[in-house]
PQR file with spaces between the fields and no chain letter, atoms N, CA, C, O and H, PARSE charges and radii, in Angstrom:
ATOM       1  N    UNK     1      90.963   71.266   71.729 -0.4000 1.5000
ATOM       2  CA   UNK     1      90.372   70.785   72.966 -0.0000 2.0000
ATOM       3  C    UNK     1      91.463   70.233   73.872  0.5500 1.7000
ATOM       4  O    UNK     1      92.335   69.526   73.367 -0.5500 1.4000
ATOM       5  N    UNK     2      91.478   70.488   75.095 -0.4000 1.5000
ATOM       6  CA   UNK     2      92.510   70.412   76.446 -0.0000 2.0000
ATOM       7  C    UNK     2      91.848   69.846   77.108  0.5500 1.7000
ATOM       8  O    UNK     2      90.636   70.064   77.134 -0.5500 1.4000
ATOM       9  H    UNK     2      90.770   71.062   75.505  0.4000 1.0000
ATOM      10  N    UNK     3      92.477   68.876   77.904 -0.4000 1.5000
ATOM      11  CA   UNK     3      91.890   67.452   79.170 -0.0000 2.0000
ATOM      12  C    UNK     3      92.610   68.038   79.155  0.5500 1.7000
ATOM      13  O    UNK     3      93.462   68.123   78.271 -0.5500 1.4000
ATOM      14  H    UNK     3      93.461   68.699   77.883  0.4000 1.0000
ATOM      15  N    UNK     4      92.485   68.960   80.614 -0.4000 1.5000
ATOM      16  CA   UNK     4      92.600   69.387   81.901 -0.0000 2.0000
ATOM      17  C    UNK     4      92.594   68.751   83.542  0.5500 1.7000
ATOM      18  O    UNK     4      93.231   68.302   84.495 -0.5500 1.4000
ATOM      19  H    UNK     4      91.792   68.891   81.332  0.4000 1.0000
ATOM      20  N    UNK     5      91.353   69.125   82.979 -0.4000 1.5000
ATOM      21  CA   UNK     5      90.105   68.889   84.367 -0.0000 2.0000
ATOM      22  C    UNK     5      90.508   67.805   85.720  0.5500 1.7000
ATOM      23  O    UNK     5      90.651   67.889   86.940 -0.5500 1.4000
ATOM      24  H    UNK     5      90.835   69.489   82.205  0.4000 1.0000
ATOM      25  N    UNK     6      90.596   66.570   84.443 -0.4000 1.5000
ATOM      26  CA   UNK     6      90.908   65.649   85.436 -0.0000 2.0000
ATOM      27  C    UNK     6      89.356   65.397   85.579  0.5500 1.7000
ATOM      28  O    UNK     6      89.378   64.423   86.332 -0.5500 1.4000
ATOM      29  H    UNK     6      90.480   66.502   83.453  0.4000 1.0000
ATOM      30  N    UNK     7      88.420   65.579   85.407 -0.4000 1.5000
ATOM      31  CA   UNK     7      86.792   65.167   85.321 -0.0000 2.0000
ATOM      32  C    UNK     7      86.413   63.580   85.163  0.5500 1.7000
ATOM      33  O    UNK     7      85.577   62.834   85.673 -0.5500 1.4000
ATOM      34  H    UNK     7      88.402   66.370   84.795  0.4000 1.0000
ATOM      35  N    UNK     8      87.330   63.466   84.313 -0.4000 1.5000
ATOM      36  CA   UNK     8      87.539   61.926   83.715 -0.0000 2.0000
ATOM      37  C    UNK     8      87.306   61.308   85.075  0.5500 1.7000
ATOM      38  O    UNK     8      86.225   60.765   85.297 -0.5500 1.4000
ATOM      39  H    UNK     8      88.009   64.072   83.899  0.4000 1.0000
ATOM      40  N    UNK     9      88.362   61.361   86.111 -0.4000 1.5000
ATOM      41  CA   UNK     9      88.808   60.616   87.453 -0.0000 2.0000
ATOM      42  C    UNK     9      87.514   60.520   87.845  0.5500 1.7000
ATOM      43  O    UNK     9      87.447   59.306   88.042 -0.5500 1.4000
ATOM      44  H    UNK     9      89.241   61.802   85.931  0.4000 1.0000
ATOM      45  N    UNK    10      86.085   61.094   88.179 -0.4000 1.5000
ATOM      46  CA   UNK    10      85.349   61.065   88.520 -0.0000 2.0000
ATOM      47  C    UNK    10      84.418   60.004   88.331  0.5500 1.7000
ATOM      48  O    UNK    10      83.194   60.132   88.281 -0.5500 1.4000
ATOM      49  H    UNK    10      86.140   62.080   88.019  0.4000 1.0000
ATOM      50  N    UNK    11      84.886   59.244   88.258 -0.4000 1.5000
ATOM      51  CA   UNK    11      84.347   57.447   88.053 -0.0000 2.0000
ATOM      52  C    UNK    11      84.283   56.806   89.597  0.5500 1.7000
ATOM      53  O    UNK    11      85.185   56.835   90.434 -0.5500 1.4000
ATOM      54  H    UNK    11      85.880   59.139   88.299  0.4000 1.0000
ATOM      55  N    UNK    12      83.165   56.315   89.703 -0.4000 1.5000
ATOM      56  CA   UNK    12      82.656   55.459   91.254 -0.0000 2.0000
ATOM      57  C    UNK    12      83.692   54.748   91.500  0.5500 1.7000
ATOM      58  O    UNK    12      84.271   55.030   92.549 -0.5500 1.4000
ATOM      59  H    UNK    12      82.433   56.292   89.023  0.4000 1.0000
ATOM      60  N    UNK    13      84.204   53.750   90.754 -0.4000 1.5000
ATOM      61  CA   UNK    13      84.518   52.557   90.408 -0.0000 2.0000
ATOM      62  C    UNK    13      86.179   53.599   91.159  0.5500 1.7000
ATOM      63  O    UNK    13      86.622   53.457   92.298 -0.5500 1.4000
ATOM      64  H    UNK    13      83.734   53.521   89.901  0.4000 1.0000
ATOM      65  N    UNK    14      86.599   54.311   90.347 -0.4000 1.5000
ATOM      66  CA   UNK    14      88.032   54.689   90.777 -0.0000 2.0000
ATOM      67  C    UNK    14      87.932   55.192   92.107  0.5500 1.7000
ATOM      68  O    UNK    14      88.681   54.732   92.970 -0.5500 1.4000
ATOM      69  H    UNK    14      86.238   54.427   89.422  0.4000 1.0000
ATOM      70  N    UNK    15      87.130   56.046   92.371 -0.4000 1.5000
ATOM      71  CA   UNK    15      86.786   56.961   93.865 -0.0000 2.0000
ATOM      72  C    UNK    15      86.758   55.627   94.951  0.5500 1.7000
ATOM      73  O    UNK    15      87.480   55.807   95.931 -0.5500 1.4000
ATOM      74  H    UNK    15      86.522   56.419   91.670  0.4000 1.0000
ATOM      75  N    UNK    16      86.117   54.478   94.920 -0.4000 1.5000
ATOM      76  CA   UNK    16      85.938   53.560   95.867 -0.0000 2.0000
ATOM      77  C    UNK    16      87.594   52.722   95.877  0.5500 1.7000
ATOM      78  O    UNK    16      88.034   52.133   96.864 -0.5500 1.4000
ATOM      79  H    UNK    16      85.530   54.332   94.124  0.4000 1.0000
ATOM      80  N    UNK    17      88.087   52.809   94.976 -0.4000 1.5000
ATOM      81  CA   UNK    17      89.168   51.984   94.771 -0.0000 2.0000
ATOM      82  C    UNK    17      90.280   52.776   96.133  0.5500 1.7000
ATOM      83  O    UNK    17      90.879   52.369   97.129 -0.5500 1.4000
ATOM      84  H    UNK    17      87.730   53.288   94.174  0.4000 1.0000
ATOM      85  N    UNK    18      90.049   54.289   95.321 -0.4000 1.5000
ATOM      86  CA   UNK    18      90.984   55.460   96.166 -0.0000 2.0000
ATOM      87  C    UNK    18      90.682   55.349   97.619  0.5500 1.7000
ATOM      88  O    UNK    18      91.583   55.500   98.444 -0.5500 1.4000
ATOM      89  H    UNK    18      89.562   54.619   94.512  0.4000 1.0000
ATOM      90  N    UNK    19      89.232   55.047   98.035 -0.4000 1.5000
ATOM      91  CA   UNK    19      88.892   55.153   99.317 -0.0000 2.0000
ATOM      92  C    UNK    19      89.417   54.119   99.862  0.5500 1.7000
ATOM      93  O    UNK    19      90.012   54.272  100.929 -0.5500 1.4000
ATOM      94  H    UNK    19      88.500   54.924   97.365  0.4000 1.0000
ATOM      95  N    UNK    20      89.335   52.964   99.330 -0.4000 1.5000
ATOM      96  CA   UNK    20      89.346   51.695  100.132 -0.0000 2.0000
ATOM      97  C    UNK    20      91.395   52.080  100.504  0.5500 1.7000
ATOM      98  O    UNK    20      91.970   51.952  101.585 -0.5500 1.4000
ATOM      99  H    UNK    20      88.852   52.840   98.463  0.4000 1.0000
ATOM     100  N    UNK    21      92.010   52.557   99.128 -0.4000 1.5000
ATOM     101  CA   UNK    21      93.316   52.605   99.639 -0.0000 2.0000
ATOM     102  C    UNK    21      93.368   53.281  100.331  0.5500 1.7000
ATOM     103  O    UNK    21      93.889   52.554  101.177 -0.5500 1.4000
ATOM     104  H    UNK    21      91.543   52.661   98.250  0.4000 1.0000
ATOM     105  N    UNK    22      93.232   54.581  101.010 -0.4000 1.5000
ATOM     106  CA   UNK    22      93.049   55.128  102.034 -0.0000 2.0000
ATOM     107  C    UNK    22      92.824   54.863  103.411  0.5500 1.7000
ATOM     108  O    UNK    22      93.308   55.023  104.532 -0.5500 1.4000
ATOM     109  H    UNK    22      92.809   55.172  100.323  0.4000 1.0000
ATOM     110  N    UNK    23      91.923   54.414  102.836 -0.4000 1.5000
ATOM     111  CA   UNK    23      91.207   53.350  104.308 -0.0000 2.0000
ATOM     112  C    UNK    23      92.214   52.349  105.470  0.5500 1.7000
ATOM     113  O    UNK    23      92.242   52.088  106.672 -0.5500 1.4000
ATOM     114  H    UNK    23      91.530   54.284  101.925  0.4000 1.0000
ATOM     115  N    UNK    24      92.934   52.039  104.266 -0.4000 1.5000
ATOM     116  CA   UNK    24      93.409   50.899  104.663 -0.0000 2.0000
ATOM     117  C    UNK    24      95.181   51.640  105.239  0.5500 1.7000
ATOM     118  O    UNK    24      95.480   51.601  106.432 -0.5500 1.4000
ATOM     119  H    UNK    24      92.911   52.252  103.289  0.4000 1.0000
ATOM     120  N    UNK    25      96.137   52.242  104.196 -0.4000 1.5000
ATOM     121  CA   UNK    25      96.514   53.570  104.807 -0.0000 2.0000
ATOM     122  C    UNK    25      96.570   54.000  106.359  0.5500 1.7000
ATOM     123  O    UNK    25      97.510   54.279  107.104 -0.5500 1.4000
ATOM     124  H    UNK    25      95.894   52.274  103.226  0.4000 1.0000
ATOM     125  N    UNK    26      95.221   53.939  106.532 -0.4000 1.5000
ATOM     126  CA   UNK    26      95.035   54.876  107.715 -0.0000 2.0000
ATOM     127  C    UNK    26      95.223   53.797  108.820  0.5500 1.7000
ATOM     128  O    UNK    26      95.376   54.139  109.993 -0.5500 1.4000
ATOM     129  H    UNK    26      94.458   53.711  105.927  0.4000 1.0000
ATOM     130  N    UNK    27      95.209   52.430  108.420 -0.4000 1.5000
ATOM     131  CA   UNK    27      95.249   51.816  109.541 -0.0000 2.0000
ATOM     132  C    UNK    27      96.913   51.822  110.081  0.5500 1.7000
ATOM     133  O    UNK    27      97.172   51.606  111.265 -0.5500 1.4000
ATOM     134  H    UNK    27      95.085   52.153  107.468  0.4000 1.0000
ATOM     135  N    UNK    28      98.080   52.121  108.970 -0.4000 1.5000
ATOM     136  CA   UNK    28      99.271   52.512  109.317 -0.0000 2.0000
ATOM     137  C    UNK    28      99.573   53.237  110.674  0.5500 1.7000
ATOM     138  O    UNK    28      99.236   54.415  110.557 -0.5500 1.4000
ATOM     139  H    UNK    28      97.869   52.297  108.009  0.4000 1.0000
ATOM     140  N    UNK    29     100.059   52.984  111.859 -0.4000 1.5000
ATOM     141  CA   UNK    29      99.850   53.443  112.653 -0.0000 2.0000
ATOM     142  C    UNK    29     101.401   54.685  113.000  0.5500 1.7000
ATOM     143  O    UNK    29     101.480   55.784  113.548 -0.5500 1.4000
ATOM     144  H    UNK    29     100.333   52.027  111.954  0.4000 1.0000
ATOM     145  N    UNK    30     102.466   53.703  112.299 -0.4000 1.5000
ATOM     146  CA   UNK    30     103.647   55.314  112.276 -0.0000 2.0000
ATOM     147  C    UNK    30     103.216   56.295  111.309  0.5500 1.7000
ATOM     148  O    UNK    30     102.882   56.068  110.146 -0.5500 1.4000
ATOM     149  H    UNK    30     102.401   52.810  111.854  0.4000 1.0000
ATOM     150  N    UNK    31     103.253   57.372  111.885 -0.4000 1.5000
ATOM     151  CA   UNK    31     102.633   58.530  111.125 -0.0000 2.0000
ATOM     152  C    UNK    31     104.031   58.845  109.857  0.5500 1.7000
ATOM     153  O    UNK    31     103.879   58.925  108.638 -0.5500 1.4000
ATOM     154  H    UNK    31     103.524   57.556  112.830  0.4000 1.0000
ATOM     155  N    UNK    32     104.830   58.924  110.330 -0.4000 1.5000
ATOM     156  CA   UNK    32     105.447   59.050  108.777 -0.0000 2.0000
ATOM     157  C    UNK    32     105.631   58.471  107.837  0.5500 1.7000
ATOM     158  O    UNK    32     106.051   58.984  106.800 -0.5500 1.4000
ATOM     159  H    UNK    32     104.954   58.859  111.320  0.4000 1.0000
ATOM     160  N    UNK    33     105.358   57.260  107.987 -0.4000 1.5000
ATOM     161  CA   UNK    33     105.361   55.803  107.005 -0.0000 2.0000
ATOM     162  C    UNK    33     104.131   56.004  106.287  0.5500 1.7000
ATOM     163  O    UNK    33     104.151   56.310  105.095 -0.5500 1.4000
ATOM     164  H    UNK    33     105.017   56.844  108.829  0.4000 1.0000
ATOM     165  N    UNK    34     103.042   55.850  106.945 -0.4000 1.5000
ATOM     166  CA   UNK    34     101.642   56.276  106.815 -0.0000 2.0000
ATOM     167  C    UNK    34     101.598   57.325  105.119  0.5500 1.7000
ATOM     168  O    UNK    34     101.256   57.076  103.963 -0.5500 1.4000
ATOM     169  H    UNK    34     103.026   55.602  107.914  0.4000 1.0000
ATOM     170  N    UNK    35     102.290   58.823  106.030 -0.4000 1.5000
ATOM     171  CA   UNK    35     102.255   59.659  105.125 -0.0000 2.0000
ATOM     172  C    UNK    35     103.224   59.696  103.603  0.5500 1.7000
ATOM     173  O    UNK    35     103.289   60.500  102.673 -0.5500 1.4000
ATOM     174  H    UNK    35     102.568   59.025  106.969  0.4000 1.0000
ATOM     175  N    UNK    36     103.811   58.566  103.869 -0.4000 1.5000
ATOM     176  CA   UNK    36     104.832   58.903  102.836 -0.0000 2.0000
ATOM     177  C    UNK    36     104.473   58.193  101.899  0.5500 1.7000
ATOM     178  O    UNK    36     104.611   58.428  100.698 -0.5500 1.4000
ATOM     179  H    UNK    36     103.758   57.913  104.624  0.4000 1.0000
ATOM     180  N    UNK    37     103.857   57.029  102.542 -0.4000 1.5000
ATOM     181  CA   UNK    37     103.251   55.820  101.894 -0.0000 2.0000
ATOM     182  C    UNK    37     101.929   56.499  100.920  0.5500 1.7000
ATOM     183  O    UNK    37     101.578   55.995   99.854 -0.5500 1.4000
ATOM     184  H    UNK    37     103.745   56.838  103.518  0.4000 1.0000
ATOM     185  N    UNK    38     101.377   57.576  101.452 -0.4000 1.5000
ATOM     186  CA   UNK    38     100.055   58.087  100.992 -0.0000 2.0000
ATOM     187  C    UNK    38     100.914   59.360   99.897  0.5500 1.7000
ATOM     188  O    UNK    38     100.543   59.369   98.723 -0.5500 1.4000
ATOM     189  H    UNK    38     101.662   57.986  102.318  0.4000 1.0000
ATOM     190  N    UNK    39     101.333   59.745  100.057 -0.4000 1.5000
ATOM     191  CA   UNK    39     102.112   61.248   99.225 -0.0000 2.0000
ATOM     192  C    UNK    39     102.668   60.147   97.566  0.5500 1.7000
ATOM     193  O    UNK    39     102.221   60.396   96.447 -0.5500 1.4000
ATOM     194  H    UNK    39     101.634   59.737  101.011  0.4000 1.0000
ATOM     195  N    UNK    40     103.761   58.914   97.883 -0.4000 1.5000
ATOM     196  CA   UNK    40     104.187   58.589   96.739 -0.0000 2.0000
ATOM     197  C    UNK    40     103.033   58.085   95.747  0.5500 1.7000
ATOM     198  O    UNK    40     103.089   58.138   94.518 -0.5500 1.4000
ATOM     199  H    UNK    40     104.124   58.712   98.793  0.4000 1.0000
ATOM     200  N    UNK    41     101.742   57.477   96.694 -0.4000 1.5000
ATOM     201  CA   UNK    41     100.335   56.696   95.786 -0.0000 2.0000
ATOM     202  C    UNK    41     100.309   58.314   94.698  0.5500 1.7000
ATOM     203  O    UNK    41     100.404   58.546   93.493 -0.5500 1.4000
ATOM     204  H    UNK    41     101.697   57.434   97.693  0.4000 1.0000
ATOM     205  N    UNK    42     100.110   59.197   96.049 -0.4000 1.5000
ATOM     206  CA   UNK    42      99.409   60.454   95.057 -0.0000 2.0000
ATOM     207  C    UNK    42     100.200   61.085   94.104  0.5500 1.7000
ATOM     208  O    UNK    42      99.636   61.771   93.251 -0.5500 1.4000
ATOM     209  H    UNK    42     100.033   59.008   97.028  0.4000 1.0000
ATOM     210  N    UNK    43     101.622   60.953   94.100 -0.4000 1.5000
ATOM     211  CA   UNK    43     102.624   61.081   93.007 -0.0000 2.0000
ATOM     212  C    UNK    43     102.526   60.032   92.128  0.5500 1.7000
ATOM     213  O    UNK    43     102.947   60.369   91.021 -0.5500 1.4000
ATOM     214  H    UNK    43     102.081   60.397   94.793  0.4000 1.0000
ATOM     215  N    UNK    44     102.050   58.625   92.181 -0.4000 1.5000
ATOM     216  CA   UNK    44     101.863   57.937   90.925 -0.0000 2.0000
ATOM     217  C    UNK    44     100.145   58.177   90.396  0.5500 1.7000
ATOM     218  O    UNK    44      99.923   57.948   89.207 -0.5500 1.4000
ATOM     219  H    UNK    44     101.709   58.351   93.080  0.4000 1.0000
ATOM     220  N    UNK    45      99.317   58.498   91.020 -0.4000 1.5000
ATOM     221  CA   UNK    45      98.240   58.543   90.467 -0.0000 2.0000
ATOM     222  C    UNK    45      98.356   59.848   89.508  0.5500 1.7000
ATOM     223  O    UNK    45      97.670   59.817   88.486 -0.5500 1.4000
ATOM     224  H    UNK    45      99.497   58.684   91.986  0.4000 1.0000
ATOM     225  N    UNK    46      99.107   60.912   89.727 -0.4000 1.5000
ATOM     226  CA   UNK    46      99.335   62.113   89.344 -0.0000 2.0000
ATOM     227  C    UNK    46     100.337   61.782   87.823  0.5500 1.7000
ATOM     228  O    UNK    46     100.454   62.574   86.888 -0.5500 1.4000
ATOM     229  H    UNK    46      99.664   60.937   90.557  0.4000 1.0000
ATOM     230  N    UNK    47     100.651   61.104   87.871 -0.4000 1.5000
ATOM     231  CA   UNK    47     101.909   60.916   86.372 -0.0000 2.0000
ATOM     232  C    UNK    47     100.593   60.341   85.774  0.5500 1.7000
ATOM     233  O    UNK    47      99.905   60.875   84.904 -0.5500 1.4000
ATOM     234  H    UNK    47     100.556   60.461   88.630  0.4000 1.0000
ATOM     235  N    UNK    48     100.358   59.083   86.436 -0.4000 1.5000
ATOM     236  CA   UNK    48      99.429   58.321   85.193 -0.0000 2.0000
ATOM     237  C    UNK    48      98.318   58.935   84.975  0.5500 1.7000
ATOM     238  O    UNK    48      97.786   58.594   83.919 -0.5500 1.4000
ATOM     239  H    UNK    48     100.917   58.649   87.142  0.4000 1.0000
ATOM     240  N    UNK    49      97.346   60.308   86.037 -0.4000 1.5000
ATOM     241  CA   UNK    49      96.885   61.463   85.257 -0.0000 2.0000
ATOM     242  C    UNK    49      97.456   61.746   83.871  0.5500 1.7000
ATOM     243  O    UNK    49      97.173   61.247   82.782 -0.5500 1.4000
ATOM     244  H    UNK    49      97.778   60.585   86.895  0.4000 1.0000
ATOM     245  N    UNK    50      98.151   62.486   84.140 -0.4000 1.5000
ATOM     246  CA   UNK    50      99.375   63.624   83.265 -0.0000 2.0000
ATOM     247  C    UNK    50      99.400   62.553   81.581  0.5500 1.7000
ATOM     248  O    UNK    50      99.084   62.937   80.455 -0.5500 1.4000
ATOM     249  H    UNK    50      98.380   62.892   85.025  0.4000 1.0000
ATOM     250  N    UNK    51      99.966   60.970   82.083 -0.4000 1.5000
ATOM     251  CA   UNK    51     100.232   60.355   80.893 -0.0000 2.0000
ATOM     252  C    UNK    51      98.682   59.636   80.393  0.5500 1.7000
ATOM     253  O    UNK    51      98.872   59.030   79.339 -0.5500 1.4000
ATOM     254  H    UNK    51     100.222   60.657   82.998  0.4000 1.0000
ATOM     255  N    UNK    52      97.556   59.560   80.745 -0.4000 1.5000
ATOM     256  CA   UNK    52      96.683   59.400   80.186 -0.0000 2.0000
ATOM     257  C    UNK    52      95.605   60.219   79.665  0.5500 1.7000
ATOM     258  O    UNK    52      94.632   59.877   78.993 -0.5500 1.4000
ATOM     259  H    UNK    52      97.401   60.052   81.602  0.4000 1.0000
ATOM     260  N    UNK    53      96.025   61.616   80.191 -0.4000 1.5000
ATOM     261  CA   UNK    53      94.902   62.576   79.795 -0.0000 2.0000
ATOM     262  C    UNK    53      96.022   63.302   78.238  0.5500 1.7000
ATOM     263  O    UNK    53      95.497   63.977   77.353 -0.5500 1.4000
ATOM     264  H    UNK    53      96.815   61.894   80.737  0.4000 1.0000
ATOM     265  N    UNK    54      97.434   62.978   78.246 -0.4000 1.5000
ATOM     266  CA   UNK    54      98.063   63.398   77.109 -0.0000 2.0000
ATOM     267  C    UNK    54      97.343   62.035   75.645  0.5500 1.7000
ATOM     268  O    UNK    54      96.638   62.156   74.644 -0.5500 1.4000
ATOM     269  H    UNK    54      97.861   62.429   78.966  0.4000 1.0000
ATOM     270  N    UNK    55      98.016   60.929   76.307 -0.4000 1.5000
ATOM     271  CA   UNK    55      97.252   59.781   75.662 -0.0000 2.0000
ATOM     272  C    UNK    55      95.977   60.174   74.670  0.5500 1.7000
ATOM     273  O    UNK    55      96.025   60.149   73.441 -0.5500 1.4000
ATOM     274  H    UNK    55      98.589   60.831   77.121  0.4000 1.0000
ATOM     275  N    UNK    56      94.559   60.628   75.665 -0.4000 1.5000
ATOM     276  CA   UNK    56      93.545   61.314   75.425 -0.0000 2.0000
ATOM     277  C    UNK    56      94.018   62.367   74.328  0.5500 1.7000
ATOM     278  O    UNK    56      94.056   62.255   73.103 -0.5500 1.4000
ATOM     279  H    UNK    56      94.520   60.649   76.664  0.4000 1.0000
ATOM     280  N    UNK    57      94.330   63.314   75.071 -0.4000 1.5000
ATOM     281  CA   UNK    57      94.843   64.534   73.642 -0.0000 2.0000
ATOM     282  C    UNK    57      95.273   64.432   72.444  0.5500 1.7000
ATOM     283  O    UNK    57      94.882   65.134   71.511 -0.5500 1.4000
ATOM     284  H    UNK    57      94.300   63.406   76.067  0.4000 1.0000
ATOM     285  N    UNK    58      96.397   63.250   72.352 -0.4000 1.5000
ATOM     286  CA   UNK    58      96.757   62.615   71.067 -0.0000 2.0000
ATOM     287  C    UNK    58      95.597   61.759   70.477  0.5500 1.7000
ATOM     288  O    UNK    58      95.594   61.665   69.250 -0.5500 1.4000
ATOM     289  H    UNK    58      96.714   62.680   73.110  0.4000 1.0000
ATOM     290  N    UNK    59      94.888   61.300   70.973 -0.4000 1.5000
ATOM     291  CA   UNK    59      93.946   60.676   70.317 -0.0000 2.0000
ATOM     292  C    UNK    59      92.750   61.670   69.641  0.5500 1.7000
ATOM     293  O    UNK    59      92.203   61.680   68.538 -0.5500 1.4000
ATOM     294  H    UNK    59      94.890   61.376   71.970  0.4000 1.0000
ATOM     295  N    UNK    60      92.663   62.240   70.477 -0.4000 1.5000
ATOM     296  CA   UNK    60      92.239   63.432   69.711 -0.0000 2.0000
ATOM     297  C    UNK    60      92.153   63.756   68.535  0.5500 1.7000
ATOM     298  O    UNK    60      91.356   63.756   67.597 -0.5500 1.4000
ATOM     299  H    UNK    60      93.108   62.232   71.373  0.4000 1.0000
ATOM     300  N    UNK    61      93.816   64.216   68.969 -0.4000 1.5000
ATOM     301  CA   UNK    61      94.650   65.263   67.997 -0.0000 2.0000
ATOM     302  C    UNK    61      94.587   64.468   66.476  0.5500 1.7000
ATOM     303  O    UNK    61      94.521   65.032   65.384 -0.5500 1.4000
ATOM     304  H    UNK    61      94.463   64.216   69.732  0.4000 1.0000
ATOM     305  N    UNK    62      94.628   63.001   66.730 -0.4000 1.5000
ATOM     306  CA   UNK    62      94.820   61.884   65.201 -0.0000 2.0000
ATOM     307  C    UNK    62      93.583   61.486   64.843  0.5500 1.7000
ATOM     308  O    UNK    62      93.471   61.038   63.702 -0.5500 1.4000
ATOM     309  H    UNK    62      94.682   62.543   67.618  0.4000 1.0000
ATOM     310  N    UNK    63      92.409   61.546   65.684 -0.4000 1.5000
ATOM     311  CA   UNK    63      90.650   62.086   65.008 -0.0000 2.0000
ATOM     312  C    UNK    63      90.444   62.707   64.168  0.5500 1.7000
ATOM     313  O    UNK    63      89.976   62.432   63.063 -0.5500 1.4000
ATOM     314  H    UNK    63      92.500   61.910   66.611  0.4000 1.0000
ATOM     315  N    UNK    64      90.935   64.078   64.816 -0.4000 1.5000
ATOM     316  CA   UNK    64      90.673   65.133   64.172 -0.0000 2.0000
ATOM     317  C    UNK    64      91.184   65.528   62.899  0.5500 1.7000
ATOM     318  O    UNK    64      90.550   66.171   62.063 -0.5500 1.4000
ATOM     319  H    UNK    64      91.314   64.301   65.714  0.4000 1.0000
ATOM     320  N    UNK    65      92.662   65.010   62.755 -0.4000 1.5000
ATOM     321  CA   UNK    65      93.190   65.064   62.075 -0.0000 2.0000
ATOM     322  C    UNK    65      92.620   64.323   60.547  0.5500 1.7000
ATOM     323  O    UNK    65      92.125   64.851   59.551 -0.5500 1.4000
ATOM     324  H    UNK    65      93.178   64.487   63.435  0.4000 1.0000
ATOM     325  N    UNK    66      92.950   62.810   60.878 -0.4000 1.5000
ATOM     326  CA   UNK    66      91.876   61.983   60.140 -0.0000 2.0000
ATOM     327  C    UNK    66      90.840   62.068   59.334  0.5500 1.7000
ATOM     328  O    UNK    66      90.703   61.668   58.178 -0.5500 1.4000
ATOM     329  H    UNK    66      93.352   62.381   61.687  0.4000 1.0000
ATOM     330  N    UNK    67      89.843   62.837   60.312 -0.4000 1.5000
ATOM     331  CA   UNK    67      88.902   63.147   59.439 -0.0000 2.0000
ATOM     332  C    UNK    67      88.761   64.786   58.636  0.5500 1.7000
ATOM     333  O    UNK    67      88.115   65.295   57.720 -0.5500 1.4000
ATOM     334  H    UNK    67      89.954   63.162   61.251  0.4000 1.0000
ATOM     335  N    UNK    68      89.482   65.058   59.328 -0.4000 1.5000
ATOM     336  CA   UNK    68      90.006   66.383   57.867 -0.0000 2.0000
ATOM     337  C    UNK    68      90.488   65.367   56.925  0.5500 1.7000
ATOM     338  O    UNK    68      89.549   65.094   56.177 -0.5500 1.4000
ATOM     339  H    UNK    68      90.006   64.644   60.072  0.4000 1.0000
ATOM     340  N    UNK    69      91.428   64.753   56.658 -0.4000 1.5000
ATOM     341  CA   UNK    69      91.698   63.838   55.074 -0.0000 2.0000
ATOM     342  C    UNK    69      90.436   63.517   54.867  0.5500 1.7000
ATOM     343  O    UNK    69      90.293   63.753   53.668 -0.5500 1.4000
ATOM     344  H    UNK    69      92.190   64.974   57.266  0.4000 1.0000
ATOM     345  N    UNK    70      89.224   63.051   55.358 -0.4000 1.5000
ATOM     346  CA   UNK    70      88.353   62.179   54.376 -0.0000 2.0000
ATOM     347  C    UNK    70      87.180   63.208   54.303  0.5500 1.7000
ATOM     348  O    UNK    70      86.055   62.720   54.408 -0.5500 1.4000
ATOM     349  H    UNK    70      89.340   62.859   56.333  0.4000 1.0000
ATOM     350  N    UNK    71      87.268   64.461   54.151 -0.4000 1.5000
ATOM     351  CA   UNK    71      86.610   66.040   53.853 -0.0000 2.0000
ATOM     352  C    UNK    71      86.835   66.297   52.235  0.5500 1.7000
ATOM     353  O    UNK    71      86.463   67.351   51.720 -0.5500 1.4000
ATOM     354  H    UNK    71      88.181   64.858   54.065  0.4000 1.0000
């Protein structure tokens, strides 16, 4: 099994968090500051994707594992 999706992210609680940063973002009024400021958020939200959906996989992976020994 592969976490992919990114489905996970689909939590209210995170989506309102994302909006409100956005929101607020937008009130940046130099446009390249603005954008750069918004591109690096989405480069850290994107690692701590990457490192928590691996996280996920390993946990998995030591479930599954696990309970094959007690078979």
């Amino acid at each position: 099994m592969e976490i992919t999706t990114k489905s996970w992210k689909q939590n209210k609680e995170y989506l309102r968090e994302l909006q409100k940063f956005l929101d607020r973002a937008d009130n940046i009024k130099e446009k390249e500051l603005k954008e750069d400021i918004i591109k690096q958020m989405l480069k850290c939200d994107n690692l701590l994707t990457e490192l928590a959906e691996r996280a996920f996989h390993d946990c998995y992976k030591k479930g599954y594992k696990d309970s094959i020994k007690k078979l």
